[in-house]
Each structure stands twice: as structure tokens, then as C-alpha cells.
C-alpha positions as CSV (number, residue, x, y, z in Angstrom):
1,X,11.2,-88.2,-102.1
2,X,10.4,-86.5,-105.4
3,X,12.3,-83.0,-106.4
4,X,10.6,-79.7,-107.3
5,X,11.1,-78.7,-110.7
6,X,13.2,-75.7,-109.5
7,X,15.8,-78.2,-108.2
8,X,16.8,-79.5,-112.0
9,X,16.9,-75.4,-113.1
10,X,19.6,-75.6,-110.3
11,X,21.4,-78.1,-112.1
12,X,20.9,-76.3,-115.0
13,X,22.2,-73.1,-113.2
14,X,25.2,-75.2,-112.1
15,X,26.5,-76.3,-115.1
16,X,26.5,-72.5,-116.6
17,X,28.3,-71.2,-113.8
18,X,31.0,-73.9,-114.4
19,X,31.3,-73.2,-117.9
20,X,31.3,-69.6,-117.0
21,X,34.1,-70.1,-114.2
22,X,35.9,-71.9,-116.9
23,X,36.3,-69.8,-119.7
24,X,36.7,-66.8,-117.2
25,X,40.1,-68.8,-116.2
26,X,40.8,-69.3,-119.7
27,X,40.9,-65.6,-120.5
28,X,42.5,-64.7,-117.1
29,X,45.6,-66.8,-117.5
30,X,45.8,-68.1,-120.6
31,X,49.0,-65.8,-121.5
32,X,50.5,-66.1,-118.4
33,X,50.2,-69.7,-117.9
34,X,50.8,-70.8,-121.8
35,X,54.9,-70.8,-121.4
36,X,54.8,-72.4,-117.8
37,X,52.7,-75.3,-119.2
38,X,55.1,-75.5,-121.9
39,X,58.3,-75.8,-119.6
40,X,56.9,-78.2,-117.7
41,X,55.8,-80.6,-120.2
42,X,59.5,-80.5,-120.9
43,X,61.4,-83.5,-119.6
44,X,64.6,-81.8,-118.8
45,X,62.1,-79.2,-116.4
46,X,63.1,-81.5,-113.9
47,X,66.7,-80.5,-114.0
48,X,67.1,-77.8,-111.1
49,X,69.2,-75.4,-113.2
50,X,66.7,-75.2,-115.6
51,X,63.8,-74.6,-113.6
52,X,65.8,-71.6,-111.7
53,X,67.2,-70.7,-115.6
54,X,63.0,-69.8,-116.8
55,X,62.9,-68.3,-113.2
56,X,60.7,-71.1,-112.3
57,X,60.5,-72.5,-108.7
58,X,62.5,-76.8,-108.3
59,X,59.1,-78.7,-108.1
60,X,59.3,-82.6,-106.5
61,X,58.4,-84.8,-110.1
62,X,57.7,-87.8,-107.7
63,X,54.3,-86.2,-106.7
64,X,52.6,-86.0,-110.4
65,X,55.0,-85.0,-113.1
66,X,54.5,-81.8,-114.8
67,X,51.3,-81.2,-113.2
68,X,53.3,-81.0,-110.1
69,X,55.8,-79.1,-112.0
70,X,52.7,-76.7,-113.0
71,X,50.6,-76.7,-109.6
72,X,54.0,-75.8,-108.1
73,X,54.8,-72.6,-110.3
74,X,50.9,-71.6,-109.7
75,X,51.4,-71.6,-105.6
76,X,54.6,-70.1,-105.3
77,X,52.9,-66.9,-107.4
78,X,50.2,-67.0,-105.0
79,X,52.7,-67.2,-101.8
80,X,54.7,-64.2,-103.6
81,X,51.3,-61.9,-104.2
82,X,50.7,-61.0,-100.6
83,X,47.8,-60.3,-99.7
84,X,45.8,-61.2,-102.7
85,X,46.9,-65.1,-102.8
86,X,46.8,-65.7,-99.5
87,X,43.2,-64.2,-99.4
88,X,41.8,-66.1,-102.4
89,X,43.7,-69.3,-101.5
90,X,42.0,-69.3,-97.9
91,X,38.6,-68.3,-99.5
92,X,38.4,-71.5,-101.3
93,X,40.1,-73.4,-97.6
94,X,37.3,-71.4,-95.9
95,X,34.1,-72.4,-98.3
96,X,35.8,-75.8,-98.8
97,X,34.9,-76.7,-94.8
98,X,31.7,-77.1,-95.0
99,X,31.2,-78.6,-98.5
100,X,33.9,-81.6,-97.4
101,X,31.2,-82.7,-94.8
102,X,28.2,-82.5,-96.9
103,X,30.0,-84.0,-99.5
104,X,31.7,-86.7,-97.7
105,X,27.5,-87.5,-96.7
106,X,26.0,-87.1,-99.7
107,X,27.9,-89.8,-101.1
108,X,27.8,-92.4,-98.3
109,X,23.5,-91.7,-98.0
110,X,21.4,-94.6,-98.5
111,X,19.6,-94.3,-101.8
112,X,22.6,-92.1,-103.5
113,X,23.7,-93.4,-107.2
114,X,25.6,-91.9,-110.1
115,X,28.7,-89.7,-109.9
116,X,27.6,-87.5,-106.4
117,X,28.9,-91.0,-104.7
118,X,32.6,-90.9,-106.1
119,X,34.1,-88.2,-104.2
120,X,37.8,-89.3,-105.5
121,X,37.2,-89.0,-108.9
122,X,35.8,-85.7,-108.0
123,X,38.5,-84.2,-106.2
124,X,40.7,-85.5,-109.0
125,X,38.8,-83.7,-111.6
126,X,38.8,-80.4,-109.4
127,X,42.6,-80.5,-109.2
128,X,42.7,-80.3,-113.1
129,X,39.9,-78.0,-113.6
130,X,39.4,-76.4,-110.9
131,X,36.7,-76.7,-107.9
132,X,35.1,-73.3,-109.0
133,X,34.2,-75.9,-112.7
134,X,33.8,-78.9,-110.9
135,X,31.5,-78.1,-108.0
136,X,28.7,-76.6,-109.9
137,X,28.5,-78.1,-112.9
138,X,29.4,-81.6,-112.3
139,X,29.0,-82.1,-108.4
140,X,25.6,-80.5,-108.4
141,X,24.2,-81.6,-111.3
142,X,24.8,-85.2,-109.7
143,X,23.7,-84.6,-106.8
144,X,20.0,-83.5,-108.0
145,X,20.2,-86.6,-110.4
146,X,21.6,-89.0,-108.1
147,X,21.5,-87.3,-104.5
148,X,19.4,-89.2,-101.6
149,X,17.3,-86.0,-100.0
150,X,16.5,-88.1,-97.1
151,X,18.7,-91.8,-97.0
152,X,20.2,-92.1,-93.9
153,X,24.3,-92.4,-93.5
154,X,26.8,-94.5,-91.5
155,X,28.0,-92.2,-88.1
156,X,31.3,-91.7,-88.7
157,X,30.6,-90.2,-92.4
158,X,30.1,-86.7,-91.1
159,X,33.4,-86.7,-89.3
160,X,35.6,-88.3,-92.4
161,X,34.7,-85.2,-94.3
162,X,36.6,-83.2,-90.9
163,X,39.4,-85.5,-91.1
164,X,39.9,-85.1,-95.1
165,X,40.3,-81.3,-94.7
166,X,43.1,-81.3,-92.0
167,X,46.1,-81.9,-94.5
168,X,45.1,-79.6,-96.8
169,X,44.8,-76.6,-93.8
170,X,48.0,-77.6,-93.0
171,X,49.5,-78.0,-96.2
172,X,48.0,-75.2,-97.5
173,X,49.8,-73.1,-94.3
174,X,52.9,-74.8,-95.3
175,X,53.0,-72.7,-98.9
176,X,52.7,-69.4,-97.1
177,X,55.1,-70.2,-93.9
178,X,57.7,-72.5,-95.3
179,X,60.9,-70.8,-98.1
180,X,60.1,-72.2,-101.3
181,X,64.1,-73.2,-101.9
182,X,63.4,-76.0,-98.9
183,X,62.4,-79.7,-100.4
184,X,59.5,-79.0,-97.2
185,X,57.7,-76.5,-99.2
186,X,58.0,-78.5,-102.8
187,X,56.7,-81.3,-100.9
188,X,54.1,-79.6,-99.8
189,X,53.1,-77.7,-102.9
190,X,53.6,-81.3,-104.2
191,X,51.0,-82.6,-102.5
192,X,48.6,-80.0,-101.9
193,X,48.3,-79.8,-105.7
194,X,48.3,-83.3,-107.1
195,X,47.0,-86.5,-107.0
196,X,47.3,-87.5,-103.7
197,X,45.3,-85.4,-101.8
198,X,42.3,-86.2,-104.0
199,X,42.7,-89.8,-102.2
200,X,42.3,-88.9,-99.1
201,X,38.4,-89.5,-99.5
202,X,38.8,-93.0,-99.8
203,X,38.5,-93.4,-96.0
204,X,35.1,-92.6,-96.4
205,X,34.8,-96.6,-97.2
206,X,35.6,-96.9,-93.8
207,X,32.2,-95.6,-93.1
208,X,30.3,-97.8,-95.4
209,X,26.6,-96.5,-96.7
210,X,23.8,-98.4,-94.5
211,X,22.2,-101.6,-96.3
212,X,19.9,-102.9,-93.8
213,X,16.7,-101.4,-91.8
214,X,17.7,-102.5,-88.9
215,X,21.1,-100.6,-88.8
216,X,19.5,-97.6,-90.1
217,X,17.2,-97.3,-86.6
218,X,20.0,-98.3,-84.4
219,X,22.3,-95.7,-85.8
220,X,19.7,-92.5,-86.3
221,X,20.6,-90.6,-82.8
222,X,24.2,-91.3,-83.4
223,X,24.2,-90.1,-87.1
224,X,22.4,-86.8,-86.4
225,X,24.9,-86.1,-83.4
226,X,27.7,-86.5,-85.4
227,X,26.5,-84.4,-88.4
228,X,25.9,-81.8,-85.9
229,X,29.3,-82.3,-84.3
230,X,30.9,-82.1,-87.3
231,X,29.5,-79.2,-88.9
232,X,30.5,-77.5,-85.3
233,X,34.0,-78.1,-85.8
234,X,34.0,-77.0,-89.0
235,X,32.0,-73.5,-88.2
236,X,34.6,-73.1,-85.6
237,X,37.9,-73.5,-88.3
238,X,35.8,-71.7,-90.8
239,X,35.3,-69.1,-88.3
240,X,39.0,-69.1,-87.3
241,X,40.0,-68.4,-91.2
242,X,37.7,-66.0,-91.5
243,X,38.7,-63.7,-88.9
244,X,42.4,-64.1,-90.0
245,X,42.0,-63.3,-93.8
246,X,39.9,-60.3,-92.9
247,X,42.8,-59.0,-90.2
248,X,45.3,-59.9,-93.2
249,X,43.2,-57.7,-95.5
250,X,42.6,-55.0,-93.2
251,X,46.1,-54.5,-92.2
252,X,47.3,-54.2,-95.3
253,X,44.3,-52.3,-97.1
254,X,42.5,-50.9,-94.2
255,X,38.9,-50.3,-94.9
256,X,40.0,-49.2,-99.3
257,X,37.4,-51.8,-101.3
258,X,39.0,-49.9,-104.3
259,X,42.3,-51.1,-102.9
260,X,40.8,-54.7,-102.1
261,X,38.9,-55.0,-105.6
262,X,42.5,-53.7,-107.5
263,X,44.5,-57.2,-105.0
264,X,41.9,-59.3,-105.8
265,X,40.6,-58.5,-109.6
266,X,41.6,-55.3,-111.6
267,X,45.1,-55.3,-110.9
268,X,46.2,-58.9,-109.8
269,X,48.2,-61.7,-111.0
270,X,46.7,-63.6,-113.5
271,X,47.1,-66.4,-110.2
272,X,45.4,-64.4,-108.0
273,X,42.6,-64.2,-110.4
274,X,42.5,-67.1,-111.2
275,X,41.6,-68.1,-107.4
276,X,39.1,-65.5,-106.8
277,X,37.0,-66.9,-109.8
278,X,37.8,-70.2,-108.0
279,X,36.4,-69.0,-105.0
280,X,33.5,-66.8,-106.3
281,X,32.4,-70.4,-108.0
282,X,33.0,-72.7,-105.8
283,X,30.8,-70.4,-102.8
284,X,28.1,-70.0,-105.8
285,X,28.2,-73.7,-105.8
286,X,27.5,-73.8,-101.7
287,X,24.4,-71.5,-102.1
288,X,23.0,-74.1,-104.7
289,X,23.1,-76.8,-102.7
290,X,22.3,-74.5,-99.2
291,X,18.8,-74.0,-101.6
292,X,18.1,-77.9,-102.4
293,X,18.0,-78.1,-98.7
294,X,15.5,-75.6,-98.3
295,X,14.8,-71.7,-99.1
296,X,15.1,-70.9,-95.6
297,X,18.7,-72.4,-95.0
298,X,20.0,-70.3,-98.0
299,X,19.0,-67.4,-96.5
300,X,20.1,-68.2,-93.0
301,X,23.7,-68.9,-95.3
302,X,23.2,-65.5,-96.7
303,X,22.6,-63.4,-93.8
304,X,24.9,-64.9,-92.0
305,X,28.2,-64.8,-94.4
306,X,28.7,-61.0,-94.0
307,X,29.2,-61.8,-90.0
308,X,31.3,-65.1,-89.6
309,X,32.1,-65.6,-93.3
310,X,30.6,-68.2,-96.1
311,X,32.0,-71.3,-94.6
312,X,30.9,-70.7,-91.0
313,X,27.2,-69.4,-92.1
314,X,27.3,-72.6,-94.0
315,X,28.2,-75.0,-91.5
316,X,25.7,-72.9,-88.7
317,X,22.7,-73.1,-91.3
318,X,23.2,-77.1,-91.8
319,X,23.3,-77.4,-88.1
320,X,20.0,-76.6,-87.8
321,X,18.9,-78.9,-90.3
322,X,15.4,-80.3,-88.7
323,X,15.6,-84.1,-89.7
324,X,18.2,-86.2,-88.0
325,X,19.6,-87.1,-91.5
326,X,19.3,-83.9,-92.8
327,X,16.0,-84.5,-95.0
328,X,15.1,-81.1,-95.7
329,X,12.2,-78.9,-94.9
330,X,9.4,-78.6,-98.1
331,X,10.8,-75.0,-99.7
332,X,8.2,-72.7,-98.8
């Protein structure tokens, strides 16, 4: 299936709001995170005394080395700003469950080639730069050069991409639960951070991408329920978030934007910040690929993120794709 024109000037799109993301991150933290980096490229950062001497948090060096040691200062202030980290950490958890499953079937689709089909060296990349650079100006660019609009995928794809998001929700409610003295909550900082999360998509090879005709046929009823299935579950957690961050917020803030915009933006750590560009990105990221399905799922996404929240209005547009392997409808 040929692509419109207007999909490549999404590309094109992507890669500026990557570039953008990244530079705004640059000017955001740069002074805050400079002597951090700096410690921790220090071997003796490892040494617990010195770590609480700079007023740093112990990290585990086992999980990645001064990346750890970095990725561990960076989610401690983010468990310390409450609300703002919390809320910007589960924005990106809550726009991250849909995009796991599209992503986790984008690259197992018959007819895929190029980068879009690596999803660890993705995730890997995202840890160091950030999904909000990574997303749009490297995942979506490869998936309009490489993407298959309409090759079918192997039925258990669609629920690998559910699986892969589990540890990370519950890692990720391990940093604001667990006291950051405990070896739990370095581990889990650890891990939630480094390299070996990014891994996880390697089960996806359990699900290998279909070679022959007649396994595509036999597994077209099965593929489309699962899709379905799976972006169900993932509406529902999405949902679930949601409705939790917004409670968080309005308990805290009541109904104050100015008060919300000052946690989130004009008067937040240079963490917190960080994480709302993140978030702001990454959910620009979702709208472009929401359009390369077709116009009308973007604005089904768009009308309904201000009711259940970007992930959910995500995962209830996809649901409705019309084609049992998601081949979209001609944008009208």
C-alpha cells in the first residue's frame, strides 16, 4: 500500500518535535543535572558515604554504572516533588500503554523493514535520550519508511506489548511507595531506569512475524481478536491511571490551573520538567501515528483524551480499527 505525501511531512514533523523536546531538556536541566553527571562518572560514587556526602541517594552499580547512579538521583527528585513527579512520571506510564502494543505490532507485521522492527534498540535509545526524542523523531520516521500499513502479525504480538508494560507499572509504583534508604527501591529505580528493562521486548521473538500465506489466513480471526483484546486491557489500566493522577492533582491543587501549570512548568524542578517535556513529546508522538492510521481515529483520540485521558482515547480509537490487522481507512 503506497503512503500519501502528508505521511512523510509527518516524519518530517517528527523529527522537529524530537529535536525540539531535546534541546528544551537541555535548557531545562542542564545546570541542575551538570554536577550529578559529574559525580557519578566518578568511580568512588559508588562508595555509600560519598553518595550521602553530595546529598545524593546509594544507587545499585550492578544495574548499569553511572547511568544507574544518574537515572537513580533523577527518580528520587521526582518521588520527593509530590505532586508534580508523580503526575509527569505517570503521564508518560499512561501514554506509554497504548504505544507498547502498537509498537510491539508494528514491528512483528509482515512487510516491516528498517529500524521500526527493533524495538530493543529503541527502548535503549529512549532510556538515554528520552522517549519524548526518541518516539517522534526516530520511531516515527521509521515507521513511515519502513512500517507495513497492512501486513498481517503473529496473535500473540498484540498481547507481548501488554506483558512488556507490567514491570515498568510496577516498578514505576515501587519509586513512589517504597523509602529510598531500602536496597528494594535502588533496585527498582535500578531497573526501571537502565538497561534491562529495554530487554524486555525481546519476547516479542516469541511471536515470530508471519512468513507464509497460508499461516497468514489461518491466524486472521485470531490476530484481530487479540489486537482488540489487548488494546482493552490497556484502555482499562490507562483509564485506571488516569483517574488516579487527576484525584492526586485535584486533592492537592483543587481546580487552580495556575497552581497546576506553576507544579508542572513555571515553578518546578528542573526533574519535573524535564518529564512534562517527556510527556508532552512522547503524546505528540501518539497523535502522529493515531493520523497515519487515518484522520478520523486522530480525532476520535482527541475528543476523547479530555474524558478518559490520552492513553485510554488511544487504545479505544485503535479498537475500532476497521481491518482485522489494523490496515487503515483511506484519510478522507
Amino acid at each position: 500500500m503506497t503512503r500519501p505525501v502528508t505521511d512523510y511531512a509527518c516524519a518530517l514533523i517528527g523529527v522537529a518535535v524530537g529535536v525540539s523536546c531535546m534541546l528544551a531538556i537541555q535548557a531545562a536541566t542542564k545546570e541542575w543535572m551538570d554536577p550529578i553527571v559529574a559525580t557519578c562518572t566518578q568511580g568512588e560514587a559508588t562508595h555509600f558515604e560519598r553518595m550521602l556526602k553530595d546529598g545524593m541517594v546509594p544507587y545499585n552499580p550492578s544495574l548499569g554504572g553511572g547511568f544507574v547512579c544518574l537515572i537513580t538521583q533523577f527518580l528520587n527528585a521526582l518521588r520527593e516533588e509530590y505532586p508534580g513527579g508523580l503526575l509527569t512520571w505517570g503521564g508518560v506510564m499512561i501514554v506509554s500503554f497504548p504505544f507498547s502494543v502498537a509498537s510491539a505490532v508494528e514491528a512483528g507485521r509482515h512487510g516491516a523493514k528498517g529500524p521500526v522492527r527493533y524495538s530493543v534498540a529503541m527502548g535503549l535509545l529512549a532510556q538515554v535520550l528520552g522517549v519524548c526524542v526518541v518516539m517522534p523523531a526516530i520511531w516515527i520516521p521509521s515507521f513511515v519508511f519502513g512500517g507495513s500499513l497492512d501486513g498481517p502479525f503473529h496473535p500473540q504480538r498484540p498481547m507481548a506489548g501488554v506483558y512488556t508494560s507490567i514491570p515498568a507499572t510496577l516498578l514505576a509504583i515501587g519509586i513512589f511507595v517504597l523509602d529510598p534508604t531500602t536496597a528494594a527501591w535502588r533496585n527498582c529505580a535500578g531497573i526501571l531506569g537502565g538497561p534491562l528493562l529495554a530487554l524486555l521486548p525481546l519476547v516479542y521473538y516469541l511471536s515470530p512475524t508471519p512468513t507464509s500465506t497460508m499461516e497468514m489466513a489461518k491466524n486472521q480471526s485470531a490476530a484481530r481478536e487479540s489486537y482488540k483484546r489487548a488494546f482493552l486491557y490497556m484502555a482499562i489500566l490507562s483509564l485506571v491511571g488516569w483517574v488516579t493522577l487527576v484525584y492526586v492533582a485535584y486533592t492537592v491543587h483543587g481546580v487552580d490551573a495556575e497552581a497546576v501549570a506553576n507544579g508542572l512548568w513555571f515553578q518546578a524542578h528542573p526533574a519535573v520538567k524535564f518529564m512534562t517535556i517527556d510527556t508532552t513529546g512522547f503524546f505528540i508522538a501518539t497523535l502522529i501515528y493515531a493520523y497515519l492510521q487515518s484522520v478520523s481515529l486522530l480525532l476520535k483520540t482527541l475528543l476523547l483524551t479530555p474524558v478518559v485521558g490520552p492513553g485510554a482515547a488511544l487504545c479505544l480509537a485503535m479498537m475500532e480499527a476497521e481491518a482485522p490487522y489494523q490496515v487503515p481507512k483511506e484519510k478522507q
